[in-house]
DSSP file (Angstrom, degrees, kcal/mol; ACC not computed):
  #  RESIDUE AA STRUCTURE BP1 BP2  ACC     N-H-->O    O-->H-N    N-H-->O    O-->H-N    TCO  KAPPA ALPHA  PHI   PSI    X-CA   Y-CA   Z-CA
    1    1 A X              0   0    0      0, 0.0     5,-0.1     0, 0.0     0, 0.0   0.000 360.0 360.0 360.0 142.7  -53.1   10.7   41.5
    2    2 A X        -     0   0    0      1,-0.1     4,-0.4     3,-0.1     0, 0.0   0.025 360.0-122.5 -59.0-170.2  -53.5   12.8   44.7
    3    3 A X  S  > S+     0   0    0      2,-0.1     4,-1.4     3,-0.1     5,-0.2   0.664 104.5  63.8 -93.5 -17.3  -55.6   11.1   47.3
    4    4 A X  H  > S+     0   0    0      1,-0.2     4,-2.1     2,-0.2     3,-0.1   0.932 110.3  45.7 -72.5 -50.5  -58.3   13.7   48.0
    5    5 A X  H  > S+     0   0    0      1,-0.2     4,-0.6     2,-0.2     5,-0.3   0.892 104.4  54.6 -84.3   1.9  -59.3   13.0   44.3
    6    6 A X  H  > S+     0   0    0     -4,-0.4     4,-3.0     1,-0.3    -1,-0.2   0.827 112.3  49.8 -80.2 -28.4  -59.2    9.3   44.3
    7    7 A X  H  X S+     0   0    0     -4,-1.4     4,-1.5     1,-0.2    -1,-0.3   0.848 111.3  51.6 -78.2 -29.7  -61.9    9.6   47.6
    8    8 A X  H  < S+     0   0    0     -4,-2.1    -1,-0.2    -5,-0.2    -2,-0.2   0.649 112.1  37.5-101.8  19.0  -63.9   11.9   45.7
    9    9 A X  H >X S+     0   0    0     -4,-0.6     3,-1.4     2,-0.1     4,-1.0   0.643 120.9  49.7-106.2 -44.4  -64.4    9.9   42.4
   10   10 A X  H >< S+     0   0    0     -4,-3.0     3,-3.8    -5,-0.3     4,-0.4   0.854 114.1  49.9 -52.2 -72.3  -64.7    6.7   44.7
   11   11 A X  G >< S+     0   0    0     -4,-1.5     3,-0.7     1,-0.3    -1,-0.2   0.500  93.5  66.1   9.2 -53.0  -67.3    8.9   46.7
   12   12 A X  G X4 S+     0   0    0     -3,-1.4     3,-0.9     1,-0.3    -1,-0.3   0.949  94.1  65.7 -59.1 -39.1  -69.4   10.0   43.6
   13   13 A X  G X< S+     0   0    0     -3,-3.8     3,-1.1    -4,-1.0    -1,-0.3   0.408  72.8 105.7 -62.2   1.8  -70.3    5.9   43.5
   14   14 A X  G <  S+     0   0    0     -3,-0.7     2,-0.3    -4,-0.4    -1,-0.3   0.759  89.0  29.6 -53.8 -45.9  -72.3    6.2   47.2
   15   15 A X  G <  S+     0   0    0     -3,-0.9    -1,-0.4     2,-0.0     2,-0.3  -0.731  99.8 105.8-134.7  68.3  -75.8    6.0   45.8
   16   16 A X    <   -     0   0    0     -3,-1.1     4,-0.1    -2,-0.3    -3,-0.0  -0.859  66.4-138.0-112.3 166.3  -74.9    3.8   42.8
   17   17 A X  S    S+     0   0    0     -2,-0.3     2,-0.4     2,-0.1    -3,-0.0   0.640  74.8 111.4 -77.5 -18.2  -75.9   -0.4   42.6
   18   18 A X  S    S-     0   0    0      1,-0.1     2,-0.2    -5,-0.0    -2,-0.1  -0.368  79.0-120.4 -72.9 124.1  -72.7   -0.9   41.2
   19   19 A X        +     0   0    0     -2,-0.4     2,-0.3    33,-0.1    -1,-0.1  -0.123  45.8 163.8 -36.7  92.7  -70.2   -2.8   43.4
   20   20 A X        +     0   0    0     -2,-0.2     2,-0.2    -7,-0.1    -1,-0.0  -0.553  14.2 168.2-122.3-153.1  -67.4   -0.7   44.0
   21   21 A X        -     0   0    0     -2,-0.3     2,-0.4     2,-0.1     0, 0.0  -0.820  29.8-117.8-179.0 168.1  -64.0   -0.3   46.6
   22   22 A X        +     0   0    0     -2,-0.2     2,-0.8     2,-0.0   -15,-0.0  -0.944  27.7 166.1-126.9 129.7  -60.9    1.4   47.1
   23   23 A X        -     0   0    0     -2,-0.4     2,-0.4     2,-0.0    -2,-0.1  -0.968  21.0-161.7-121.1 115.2  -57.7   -0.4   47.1
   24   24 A X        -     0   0    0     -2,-0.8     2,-0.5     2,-0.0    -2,-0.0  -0.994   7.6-154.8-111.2 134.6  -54.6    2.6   46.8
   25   25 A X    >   -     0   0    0     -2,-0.4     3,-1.2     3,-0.2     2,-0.4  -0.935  29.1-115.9 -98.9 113.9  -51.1    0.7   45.6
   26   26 A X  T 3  S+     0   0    0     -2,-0.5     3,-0.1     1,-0.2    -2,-0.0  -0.720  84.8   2.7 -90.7 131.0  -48.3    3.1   46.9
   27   27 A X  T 3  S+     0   0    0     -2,-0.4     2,-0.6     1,-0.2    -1,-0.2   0.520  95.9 129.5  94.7  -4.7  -46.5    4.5   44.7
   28   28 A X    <   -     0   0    0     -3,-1.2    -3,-0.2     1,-0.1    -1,-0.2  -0.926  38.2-140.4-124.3 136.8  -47.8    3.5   41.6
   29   29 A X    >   -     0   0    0     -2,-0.6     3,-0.6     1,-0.1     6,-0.1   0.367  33.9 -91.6 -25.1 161.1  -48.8    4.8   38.6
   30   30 A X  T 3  S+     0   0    0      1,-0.2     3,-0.2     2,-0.1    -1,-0.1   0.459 105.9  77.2 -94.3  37.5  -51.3    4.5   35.9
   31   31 A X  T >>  +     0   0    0      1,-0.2     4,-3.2     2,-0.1     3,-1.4  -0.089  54.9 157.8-125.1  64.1  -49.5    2.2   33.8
   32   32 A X  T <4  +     0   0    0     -3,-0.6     9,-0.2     1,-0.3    -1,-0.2   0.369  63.1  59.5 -25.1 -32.3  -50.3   -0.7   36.1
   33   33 A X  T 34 S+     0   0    0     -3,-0.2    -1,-0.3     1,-0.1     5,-0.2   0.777 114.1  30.3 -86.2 -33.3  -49.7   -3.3   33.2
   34   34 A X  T <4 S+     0   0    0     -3,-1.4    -2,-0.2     4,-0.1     3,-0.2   0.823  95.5  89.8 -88.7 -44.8  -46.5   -2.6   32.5
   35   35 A X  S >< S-     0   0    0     -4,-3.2     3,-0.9     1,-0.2    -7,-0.0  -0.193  88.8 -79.0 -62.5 152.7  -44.7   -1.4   35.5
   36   36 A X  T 3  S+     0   0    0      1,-0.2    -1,-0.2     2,-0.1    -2,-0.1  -0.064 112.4  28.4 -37.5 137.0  -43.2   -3.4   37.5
   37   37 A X  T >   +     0   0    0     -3,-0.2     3,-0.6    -4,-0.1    -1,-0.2   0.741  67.0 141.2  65.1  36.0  -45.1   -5.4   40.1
   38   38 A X  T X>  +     0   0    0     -3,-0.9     3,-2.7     1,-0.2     4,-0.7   0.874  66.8  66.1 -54.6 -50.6  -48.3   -5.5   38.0
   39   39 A X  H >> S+     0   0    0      1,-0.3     4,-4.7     2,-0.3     3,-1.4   0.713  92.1  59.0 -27.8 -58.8  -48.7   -9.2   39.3
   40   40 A X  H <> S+     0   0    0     -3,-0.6     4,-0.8     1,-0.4    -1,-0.3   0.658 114.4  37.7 -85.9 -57.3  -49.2   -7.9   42.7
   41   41 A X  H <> S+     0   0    0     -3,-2.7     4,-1.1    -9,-0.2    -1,-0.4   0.449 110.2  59.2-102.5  -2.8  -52.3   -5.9   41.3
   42   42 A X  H <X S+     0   0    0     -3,-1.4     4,-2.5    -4,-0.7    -2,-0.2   0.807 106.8  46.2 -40.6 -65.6  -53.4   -8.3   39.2
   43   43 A X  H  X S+     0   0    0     -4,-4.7     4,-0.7    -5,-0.2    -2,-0.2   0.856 110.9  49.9 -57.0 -34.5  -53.8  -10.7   41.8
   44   44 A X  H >< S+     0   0    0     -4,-0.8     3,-1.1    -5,-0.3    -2,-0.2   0.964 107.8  56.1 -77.0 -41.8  -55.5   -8.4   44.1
   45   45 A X  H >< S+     0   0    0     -4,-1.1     3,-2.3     1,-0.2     4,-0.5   0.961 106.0  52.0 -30.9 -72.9  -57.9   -7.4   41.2
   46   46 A X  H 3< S+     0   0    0     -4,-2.5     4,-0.3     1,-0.3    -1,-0.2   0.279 106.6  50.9 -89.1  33.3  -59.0  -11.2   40.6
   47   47 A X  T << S+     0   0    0     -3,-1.1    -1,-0.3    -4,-0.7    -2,-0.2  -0.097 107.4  57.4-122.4  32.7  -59.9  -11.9   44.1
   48   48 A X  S <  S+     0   0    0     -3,-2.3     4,-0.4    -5,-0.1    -2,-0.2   0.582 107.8  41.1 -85.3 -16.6  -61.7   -9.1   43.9
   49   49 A X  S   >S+     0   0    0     -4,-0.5     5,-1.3     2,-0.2    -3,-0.2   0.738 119.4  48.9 -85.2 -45.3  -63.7  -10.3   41.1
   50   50 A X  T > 5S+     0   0    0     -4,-0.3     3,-1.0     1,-0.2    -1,-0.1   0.893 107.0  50.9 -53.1 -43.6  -63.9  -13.7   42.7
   51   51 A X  T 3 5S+     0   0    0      1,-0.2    -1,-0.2     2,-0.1    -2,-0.2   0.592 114.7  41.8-108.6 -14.3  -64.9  -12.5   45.9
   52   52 A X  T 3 5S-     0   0    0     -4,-0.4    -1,-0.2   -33,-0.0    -2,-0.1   0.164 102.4-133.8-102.3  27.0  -68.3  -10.0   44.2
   53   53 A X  T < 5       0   0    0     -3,-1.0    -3,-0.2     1,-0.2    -4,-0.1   0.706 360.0 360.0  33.4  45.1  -68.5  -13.4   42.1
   54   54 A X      <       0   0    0     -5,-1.3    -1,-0.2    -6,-0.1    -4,-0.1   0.446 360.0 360.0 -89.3 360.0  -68.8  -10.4   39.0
Protein backbone atom coordinates (compact mmCIF):
# COMPACT_ATOMS: atom_id res chain seq x y z
CA UNK A 1 0.00 0.00 0.00
CA UNK A 2 1.49 3.44 -1.05
CA UNK A 3 2.44 5.60 1.87
CA UNK A 4 0.38 8.73 1.24
CA UNK A 5 -2.65 6.39 1.72
CA UNK A 6 -1.52 4.59 4.77
CA UNK A 7 -1.08 8.55 6.45
CA UNK A 8 -4.38 9.36 5.37
CA UNK A 9 -6.44 6.43 6.79
CA UNK A 10 -4.01 6.65 9.97
CA UNK A 11 -4.95 10.47 9.77
CA UNK A 12 -8.78 10.04 9.57
CA UNK A 13 -8.28 8.57 13.46
CA UNK A 14 -7.05 12.36 14.78
CA UNK A 15 -10.25 13.19 16.61
CA UNK A 16 -11.19 9.61 17.50
CA UNK A 17 -10.78 8.06 21.53
CA UNK A 18 -9.51 5.12 20.04
CA UNK A 19 -5.84 4.40 20.61
CA UNK A 20 -4.14 4.25 17.42
CA UNK A 21 -0.27 4.36 15.70
CA UNK A 22 1.62 3.82 12.69
CA UNK A 23 4.24 1.26 12.55
CA UNK A 24 5.14 0.75 8.34
CA UNK A 25 7.11 -2.89 7.91
CA UNK A 26 9.20 -2.42 4.64
CA UNK A 27 8.44 -4.31 2.17
CA UNK A 28 5.71 -6.21 3.22
CA UNK A 29 2.50 -7.14 2.21
CA UNK A 30 -0.94 -7.72 3.43
CA UNK A 31 -0.56 -11.28 4.10
CA UNK A 32 1.33 -10.61 7.28
CA UNK A 33 0.47 -14.16 8.77
CA UNK A 34 1.89 -16.07 6.35
CA UNK A 35 4.78 -14.42 4.79
CA UNK A 36 7.74 -14.81 5.96
CA UNK A 37 8.96 -12.89 9.05
CA UNK A 38 5.38 -12.60 10.54
CA UNK A 39 7.10 -13.23 13.99
CA UNK A 40 8.86 -9.94 13.64
CA UNK A 41 5.29 -8.30 13.44
CA UNK A 42 3.74 -10.32 15.74
CA UNK A 43 5.98 -9.36 18.30
CA UNK A 44 5.84 -5.81 17.63
CA UNK A 45 1.98 -6.00 17.66
CA UNK A 46 1.92 -7.57 21.31
CA UNK A 47 4.07 -4.99 22.92
CA UNK A 48 1.92 -2.84 21.48
CA UNK A 49 -1.00 -4.29 23.13
CA UNK A 50 0.96 -4.60 26.27
CA UNK A 51 2.21 -1.32 26.30
CA UNK A 52 -1.87 0.51 25.73
CA UNK A 53 -2.55 -2.39 28.35
CA UNK A 54 -5.80 -2.99 25.56
Amino acid sequence: MPDVTTRATYKQYRHSSTVTSLKQFEGRGHSLTVDSGWKEIAVSVLRWIEEHQL
